[in-house]
C-alpha positions, 0 to 999 in steps of 0.5 A, spaced: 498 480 465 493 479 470 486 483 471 482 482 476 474 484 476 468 484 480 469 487 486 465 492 489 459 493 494 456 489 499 452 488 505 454 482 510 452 475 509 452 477 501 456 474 496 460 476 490 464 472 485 472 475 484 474 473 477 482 474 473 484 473 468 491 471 467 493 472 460 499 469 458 500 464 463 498 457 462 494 454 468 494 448 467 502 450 469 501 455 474 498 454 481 495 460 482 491 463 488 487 470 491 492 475 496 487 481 499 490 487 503 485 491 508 487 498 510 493 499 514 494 491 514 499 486 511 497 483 505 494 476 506 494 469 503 486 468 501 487 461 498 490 458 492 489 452 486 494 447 485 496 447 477 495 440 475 490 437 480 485 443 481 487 442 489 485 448 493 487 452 499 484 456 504 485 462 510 483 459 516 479 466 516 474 464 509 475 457 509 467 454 509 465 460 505 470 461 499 470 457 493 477 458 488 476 455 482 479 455 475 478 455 468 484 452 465 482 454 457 480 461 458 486 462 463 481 465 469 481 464 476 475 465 480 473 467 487 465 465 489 466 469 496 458 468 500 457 470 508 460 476 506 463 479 513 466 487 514 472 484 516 472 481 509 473 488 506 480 488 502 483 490 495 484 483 493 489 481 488 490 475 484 497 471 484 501 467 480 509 466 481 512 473 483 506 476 479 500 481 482 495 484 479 492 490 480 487 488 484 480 489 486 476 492 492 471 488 495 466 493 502 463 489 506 458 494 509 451 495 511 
């Protein structure tokens, strides 16, 4: 199962942090990785973590401003997100295998 928290409202160049937890999978084992869909928009991969070697992926769109990272013992996966732009407003969705969440929605708006 995975639960995604910590969306929510924000004005541009602010910063949230995104957390899920993915009971029952062992992240040490899975790559795991952040998807996000905005209105009337296919869902998009925002970034992903290796399993074993914690390396770390990015959109071209976040990259410099997002930072994944995991915690293998608690099985959590976070997303600091900082500079915070409109276009960053989707329901964002946490990834693993086949598996999505329920997502959360992030709104960038003044």
């Amino acid at each position: 199962q995975l639960v995604e928290s910590g969306g929510g409202l924000v004005q541009p160049g602010g910063s949230l942090t995104l957390s899920c937890t993915a009971s029952g999978f062992n992240l040490g084992y899975y790559a795991i990785g952040w998807f996000r869909q905005a209105p009337g928009q296919e869902r998009e991969g925002v970034s992903c973590i290796s399993s074993s070697d914690g390396i770390a992926y990015y959109a071209d769109s976040v990259q410099g401003r997002f930072t994944i990272s995991k915690d293998n013992a608690k099985d959590t996966l976070y997303l600091q997100m900082n500079s915070l732009k409109p276009e960053d407003t989707a329901v964002y969705y946490c990834n693993v295998e086949s598996y999505f969440g329920q997502g959360t929605q992030v709104t960038v708006a003044s």
